[in-house]
N, C-alpha and C positions, 0 to 999 in steps of 0.2 A: 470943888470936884477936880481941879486942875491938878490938885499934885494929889489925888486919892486912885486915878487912873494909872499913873506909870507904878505906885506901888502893888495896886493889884498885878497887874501883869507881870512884876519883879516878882512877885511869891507863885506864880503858876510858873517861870520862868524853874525858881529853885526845885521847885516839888516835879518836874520832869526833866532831871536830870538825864535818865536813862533815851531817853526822845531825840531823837536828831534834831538839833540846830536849826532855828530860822535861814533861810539863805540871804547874804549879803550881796547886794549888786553893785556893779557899775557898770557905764554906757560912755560910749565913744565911737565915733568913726563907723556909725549908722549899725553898731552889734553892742548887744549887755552880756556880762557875763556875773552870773549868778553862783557866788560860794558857798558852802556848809561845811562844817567840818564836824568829827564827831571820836573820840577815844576809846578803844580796849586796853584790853591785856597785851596784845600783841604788835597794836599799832596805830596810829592818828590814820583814820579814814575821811580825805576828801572827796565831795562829789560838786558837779557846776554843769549849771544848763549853760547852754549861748544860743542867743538868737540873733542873728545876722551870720555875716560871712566875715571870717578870721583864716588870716595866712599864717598864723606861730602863735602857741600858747607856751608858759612858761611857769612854774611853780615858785613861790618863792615862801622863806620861812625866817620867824624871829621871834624873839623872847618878850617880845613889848609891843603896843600895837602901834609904835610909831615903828613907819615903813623906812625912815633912815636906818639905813645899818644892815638893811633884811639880805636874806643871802638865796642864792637861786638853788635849789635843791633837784628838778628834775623840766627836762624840758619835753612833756606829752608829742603824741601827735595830735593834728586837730581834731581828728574825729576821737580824742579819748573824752571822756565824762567824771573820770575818777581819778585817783592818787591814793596807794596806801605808804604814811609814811613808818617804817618800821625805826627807821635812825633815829626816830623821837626818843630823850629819856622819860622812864617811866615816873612820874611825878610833877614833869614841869608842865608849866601853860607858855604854850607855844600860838602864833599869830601866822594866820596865814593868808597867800593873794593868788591869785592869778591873774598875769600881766597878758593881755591879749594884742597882737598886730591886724591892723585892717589896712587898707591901703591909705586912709588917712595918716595913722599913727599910730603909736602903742598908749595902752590903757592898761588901767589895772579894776578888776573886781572890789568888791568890800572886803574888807577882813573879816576873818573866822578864825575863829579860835576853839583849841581841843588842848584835854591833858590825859596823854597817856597814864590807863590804869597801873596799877603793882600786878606783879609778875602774876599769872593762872597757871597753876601747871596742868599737862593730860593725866587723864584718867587712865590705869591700865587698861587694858581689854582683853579680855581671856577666850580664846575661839571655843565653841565647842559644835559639835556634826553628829547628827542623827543619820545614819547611810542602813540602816540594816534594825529600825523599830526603837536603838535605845541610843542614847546619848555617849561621847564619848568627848573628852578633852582633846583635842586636835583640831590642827588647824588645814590636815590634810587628808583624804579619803579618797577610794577608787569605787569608784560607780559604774556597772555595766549599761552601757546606752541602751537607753528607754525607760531606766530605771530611777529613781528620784531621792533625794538627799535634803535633807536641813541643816540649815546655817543659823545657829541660836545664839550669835558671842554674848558676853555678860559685860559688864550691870546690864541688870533689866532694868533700872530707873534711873532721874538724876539728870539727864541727858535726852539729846537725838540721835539718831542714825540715820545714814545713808548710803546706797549701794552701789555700784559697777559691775558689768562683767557675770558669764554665766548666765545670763537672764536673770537677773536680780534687780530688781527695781522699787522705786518707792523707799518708803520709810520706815518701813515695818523693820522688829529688831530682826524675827525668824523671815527666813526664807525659803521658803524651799525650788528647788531647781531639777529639771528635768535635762540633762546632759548628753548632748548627742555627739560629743566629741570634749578634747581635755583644755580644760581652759583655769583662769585664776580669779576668783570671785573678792571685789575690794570693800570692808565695811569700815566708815569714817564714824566715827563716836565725838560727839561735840555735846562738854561736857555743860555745868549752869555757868562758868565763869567765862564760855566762848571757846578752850583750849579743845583742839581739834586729834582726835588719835586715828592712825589707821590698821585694820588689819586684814592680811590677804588669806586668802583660801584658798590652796590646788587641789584641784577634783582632775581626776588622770580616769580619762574612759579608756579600757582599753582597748584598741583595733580587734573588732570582732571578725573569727574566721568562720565566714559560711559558706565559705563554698572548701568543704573538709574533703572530699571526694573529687579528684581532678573530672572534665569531663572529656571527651564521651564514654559514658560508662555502658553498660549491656548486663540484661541476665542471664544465666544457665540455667531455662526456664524447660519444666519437663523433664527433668534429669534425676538430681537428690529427694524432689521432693516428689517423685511421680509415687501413687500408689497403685498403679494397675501395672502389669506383666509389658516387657517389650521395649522398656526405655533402657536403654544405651549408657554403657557405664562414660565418664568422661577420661579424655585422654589426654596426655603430655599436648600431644600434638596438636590438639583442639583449644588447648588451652594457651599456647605460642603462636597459634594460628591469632588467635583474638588478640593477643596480645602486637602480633605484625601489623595486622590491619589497621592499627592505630586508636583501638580502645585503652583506656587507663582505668578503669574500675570494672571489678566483676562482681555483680550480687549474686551469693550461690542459693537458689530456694530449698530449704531441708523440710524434710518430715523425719522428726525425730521420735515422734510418741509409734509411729507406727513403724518404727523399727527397733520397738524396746520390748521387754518381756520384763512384766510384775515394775514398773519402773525403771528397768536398767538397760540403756542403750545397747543393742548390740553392738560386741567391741569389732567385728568386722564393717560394721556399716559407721562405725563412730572413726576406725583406719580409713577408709574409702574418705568420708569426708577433709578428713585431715591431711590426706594424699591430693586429693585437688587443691585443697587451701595452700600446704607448699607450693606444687607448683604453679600456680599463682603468683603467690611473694615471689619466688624464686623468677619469673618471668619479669615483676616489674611493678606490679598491677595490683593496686588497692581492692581490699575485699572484705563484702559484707556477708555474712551467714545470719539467714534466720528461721524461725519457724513458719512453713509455707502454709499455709491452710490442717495437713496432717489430719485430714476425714473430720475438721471442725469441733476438737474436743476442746480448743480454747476458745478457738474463732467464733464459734457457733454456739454458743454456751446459754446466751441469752443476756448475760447481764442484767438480769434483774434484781439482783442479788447477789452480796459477797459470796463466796463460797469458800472456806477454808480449805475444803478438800481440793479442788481447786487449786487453788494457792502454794496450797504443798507440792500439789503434783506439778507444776510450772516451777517454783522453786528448784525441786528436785533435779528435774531435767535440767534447766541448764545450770545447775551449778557442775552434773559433768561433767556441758560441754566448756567452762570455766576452767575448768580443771584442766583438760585436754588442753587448754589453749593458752593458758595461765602465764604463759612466759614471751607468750606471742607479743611481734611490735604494739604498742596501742595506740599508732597514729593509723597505720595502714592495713590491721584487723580492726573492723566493727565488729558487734552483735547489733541484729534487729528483735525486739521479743516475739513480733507475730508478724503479720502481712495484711488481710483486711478487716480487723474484728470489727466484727456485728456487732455496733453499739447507736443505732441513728433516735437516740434522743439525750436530752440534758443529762437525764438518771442513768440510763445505762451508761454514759460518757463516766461519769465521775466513779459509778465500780468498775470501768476498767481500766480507770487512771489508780484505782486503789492497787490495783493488781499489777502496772505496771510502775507501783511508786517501789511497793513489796520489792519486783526485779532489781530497780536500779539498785536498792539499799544492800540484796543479795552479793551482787555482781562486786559493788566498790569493797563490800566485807571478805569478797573471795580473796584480796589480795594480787600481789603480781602486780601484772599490765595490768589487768580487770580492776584496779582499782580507780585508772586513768583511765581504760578505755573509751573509745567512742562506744555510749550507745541510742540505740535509736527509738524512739517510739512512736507507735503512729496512732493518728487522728482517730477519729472512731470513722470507721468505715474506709478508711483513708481516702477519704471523700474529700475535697477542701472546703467546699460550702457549711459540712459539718462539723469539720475541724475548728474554723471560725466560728459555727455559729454556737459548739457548743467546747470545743476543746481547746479554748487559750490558755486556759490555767494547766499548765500539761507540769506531770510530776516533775518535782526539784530531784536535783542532784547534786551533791556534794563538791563534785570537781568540777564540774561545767564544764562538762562533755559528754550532755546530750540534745538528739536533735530531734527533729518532726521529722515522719513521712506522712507524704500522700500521695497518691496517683491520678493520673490524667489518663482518661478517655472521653474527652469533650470534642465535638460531639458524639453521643454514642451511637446513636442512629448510623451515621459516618463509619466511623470505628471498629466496632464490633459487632453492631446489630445485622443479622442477614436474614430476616423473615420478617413478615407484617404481624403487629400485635395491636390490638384493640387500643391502646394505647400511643403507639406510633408507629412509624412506617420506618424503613432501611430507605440509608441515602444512599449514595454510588459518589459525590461528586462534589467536590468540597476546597474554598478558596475561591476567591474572589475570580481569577482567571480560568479560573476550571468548568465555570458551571456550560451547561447547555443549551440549546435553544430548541432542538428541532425536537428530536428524541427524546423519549425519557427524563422528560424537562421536570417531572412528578418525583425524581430522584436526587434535584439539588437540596442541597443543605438550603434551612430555612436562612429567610434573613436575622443577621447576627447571630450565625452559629459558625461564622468564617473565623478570618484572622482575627478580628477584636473578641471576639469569645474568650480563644486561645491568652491576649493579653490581658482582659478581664481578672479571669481563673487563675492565671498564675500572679499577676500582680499583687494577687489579695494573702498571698503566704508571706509577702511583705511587711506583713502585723510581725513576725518572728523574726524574721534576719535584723530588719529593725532594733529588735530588742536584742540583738545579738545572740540570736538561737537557729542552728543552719538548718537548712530545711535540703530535706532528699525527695526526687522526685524518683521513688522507687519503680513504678512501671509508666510507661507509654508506649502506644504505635498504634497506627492505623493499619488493619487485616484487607486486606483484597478480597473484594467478594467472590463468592462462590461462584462456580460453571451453571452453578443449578436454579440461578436466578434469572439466568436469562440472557445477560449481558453480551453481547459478541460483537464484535470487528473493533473498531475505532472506538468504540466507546464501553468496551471494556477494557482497551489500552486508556482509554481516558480515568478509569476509576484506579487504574494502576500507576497512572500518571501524578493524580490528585494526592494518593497515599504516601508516593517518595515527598510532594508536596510539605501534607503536614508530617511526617516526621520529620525534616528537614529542619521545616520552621518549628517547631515545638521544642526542639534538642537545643535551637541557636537561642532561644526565648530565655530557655532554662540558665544555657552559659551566660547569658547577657545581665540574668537578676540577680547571677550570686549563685543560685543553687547547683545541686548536684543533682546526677538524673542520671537512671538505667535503664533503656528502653528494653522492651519484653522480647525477646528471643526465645526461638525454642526448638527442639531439635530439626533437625533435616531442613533447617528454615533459608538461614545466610550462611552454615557453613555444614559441611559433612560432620557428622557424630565422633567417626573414627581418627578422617584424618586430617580433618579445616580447612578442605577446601572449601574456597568458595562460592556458593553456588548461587547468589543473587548478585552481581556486583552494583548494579542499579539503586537499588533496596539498601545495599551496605551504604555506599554511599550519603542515602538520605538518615540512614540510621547514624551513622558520625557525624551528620550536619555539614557533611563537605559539598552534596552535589545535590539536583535534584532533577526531575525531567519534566520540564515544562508540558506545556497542557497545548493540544492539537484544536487548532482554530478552525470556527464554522461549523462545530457540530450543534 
């Protein structure tokens, strides 16, 4: 049995060639240091424990495993564990040591021996990227942030993978990547023979512009789109008047359907519109035209259902205000298609996304600018709560150059509301420093309908710029309550106080997220109709987001 032992263990020794090496020791000067060594294609791989304390390790190499003659090849540091030697030729059996120093003396480890394999070569690697549902050969693609890509290089067999960069991780061959800025994605392919390939991927997001409308924007609210007798044509002067004050964007609200006959615009009120929009441009000042409400023959429709007829008649109209406009800039004319359509559930959502998918495909077919222009469409209701909850899939457009609207009047009680309803009550007094104590304490804004409401609400249209889709905050402002509720002395300056308040803050909110924002204006409001003067400067103030008038202590 004496000599039947080292044979067996010589034939397990040959049949795991592929097995890393027993480790060879030696000991000196109170530390071992323990050898293995092991061959690719590429290189003799050493590795060595040490246990004690060593001041200088040293490699050394030779063709025979007598150590006369051996030659020092690399000198580690002491904390290294490993050695790859690449100088090795591919075919020989080479002997190696590690000579160790302790403060006794130098020592050397056991021999190990490795023989560099014959050459492996890499494998090619072909990229290819799915950015848009199908496959394409490339190793480079642009992806709009928020939007997702796959990275499928080939062979699919044969081999491993591994990745870098982009969020790519693991060993999976596909990847797919969610890109929120442009970066270079690395796949290494390590082929059966060990031969290592790499290949890179540039994914280019590009800098998304959401904030398209400079701010502080304002409407010309009550003007274009008014259907009742008495409203005020607009004028040069009112329109440079707004534009001194330090506004940059003008939303104009139109009523187009009710100023047409059998479907065609009148061409006196389609000149009027086109005379403001000049002078506008001509002033400086970026602008939006859309359909305002117009006694609710789109807005009011119901959405329960497609309607061709419908459709035509929305088609119709604006292709000729398209027409009219057709040459106009298309960074600093918009079209909006509506202002708040009636859609507050899922199903009405998606018909009148059918109806504004119809416009966009209209508009980019018209030609011109309209084929780049910005257009806008809005949420259902332009509500943002139902925007998200039910309008994220908002119509594709060709050029990507459309946005979301929605409007703010959070809280409404605050805002707008000025009569009790079974429902809820009219606040007066709003913001954290504003509220009351003695009086009329029944008329603060509840708790969390203050400043963080305000952040709440707008933070959540952050689903879209996100994704690189700008978002317009087409109306806000808080109304001052009425004489007839009651209100007097100090503490109807307090509710006038409150309101410069949130306009102030709601404007700064808006510039601060990216978006764009036209608070609601309307005639004889912050400026004279005819000749711009101004007649609130307080008011204006908070409506720019420059000033605001603090709130009167002790009431």
């Amino acid at each position: 049995m004496r000599t039947l032992i080292p044979a067996l263990l010589l034939a397990f020794g040959a049949s795991a060639g592929s097995l890393a090496q027993a480790q060879s020791c030696g000991s000196g000067g109170g530390a071992t240091v323990c050898l293995s060594a092991s061959g690719s294609a590429n290189d003799n791989q050493l590795n060595w424990t040490v246990s004690g304390n060593v001041s200088r390790l040293e490699v050394y190499r030779d063709t025979d495993a007598d150590p006369a003659g051996r030659t020092r090849i690399a000198v580690p540091a002491t904390s290294a564990r490993s050695y790859a030697d690449a100088s090795a030729n591919t075919g020989t059996s080479y002997w190696y040591w590690v000579k160790f120093t302790t403060s006794a003396g130098s020592y050397n480890s056991g021999s190990a021996s490795a023989i560099r394999g014959s050459s492996c070569a890499p494998t090619a690697v072909t990229p290819y990227i799915s950015a848009n549902g199908s496959w394409t050969q490339t190793s480079s693609a642009t992806v709009t942030a928020g939007n997702s890509a796959i990275l499928g290089p080939q062979p699919t067999t044969g081999g491993s993978w591994g990745w870098s960069g982009c969020g790519t991780s693991g060993s999976a061959r596909e990847q797919t990547i969610t890109p929120a800025a442009s970066c270079t994605a690395t796949a290494t392919y390590t082929n059966s023979c060990g031969a290592k390939t790499t290949q890179a991927f540039a994914i280019t997001v590009p800098s998304a512009q959401t904030q398209v409308f400079p701010n502080p924007g304002i409407n010309l609210g009550n003007t274009l789109e008014a259907f009742w007798p008495g409203a005020a044509a607009p004028t040069k002067a009112l329109i440079d008047s707004i534009r001194d004050r330090g506004f940059k964007t003008l939303r104009i609200p139109v009523a187009w359907d009710f100023h047409s006959t059998n479907g065609t615009i009148d061409p006196a009120f389609m000149a009027q519109v086109k005379q403001t929009v000049d002078w506008a441009l001509a002033a400086g000042l970026y602008v939006i035209i859309n359909d305002h409400y117009d006694l609710g023959w789109f807005e009011r429709n119901g959405f329960n259902s497609y309607d061709p007829a419908i459709n035509a008649k929305l088609i119709n109209m604006w292709t000729q205000v398209a027409n009219t406009f057709k040459w106009y800039d298309s960074d600093k004319l918009a079209f909006a298609v509506a202002n708040e359509p009636d859609a507050p559930t899922q199903a009405k959502t998606d018909v009148l996304y059918q109806y504004q998918q119809n416009w966009i495909n209209a508009m980019r077919a018209n030609g011109g600018g309209n084929a780049v222009r910005w257009l806008i469409v809005q949420g259902p209701n332009t509500n943002i709560d139902n925007t998200i909850n039910f309008g994220k899939n908002l119509p594709t457009d060709p050029a990507n150059k459309r946005m979301v609207e929605v409007h703010l009047y959070d809280p409404f009680d605050f805002t707008l509301m000025d009569t009790d309803e079974s429902w809820g009550t009219w606040t007066a007094f709003w913001g954290y420093n504003y509220k009351v104590s003695n009086q009329w304490t029944n008329r603060n804004v509840k708790a969390g309908s203050d400043e963080s409401l305000i952040d709440i609400q707008l933070a959540k249209m952050k689903y879209f710029t996100d994704r690189g889709i700008p978002v317009l905050i087409g109306e806000y402002r808080a109304g001052v309550k009425p004489a007839s509720l009651g209100l007097t002395g100090s503490y109807k300056d307090q509710n006038y106080r409150s309101t410069t308040h949130w306009n102030k803050y709601v404007q700064n909110k808006i510039a601060s997220l990216g978006f764009s924002g036209t608070g609601w204006v309307i005639q004889q409001d912050l400026f004279n109709n005819t000749t711009g003067e101004v007649l609130d400067w307080n008011m204006l103030g908070s409506m720019l987001g420059t000033s605001e008038i603090g709130p009167i202590s002790g009431l």
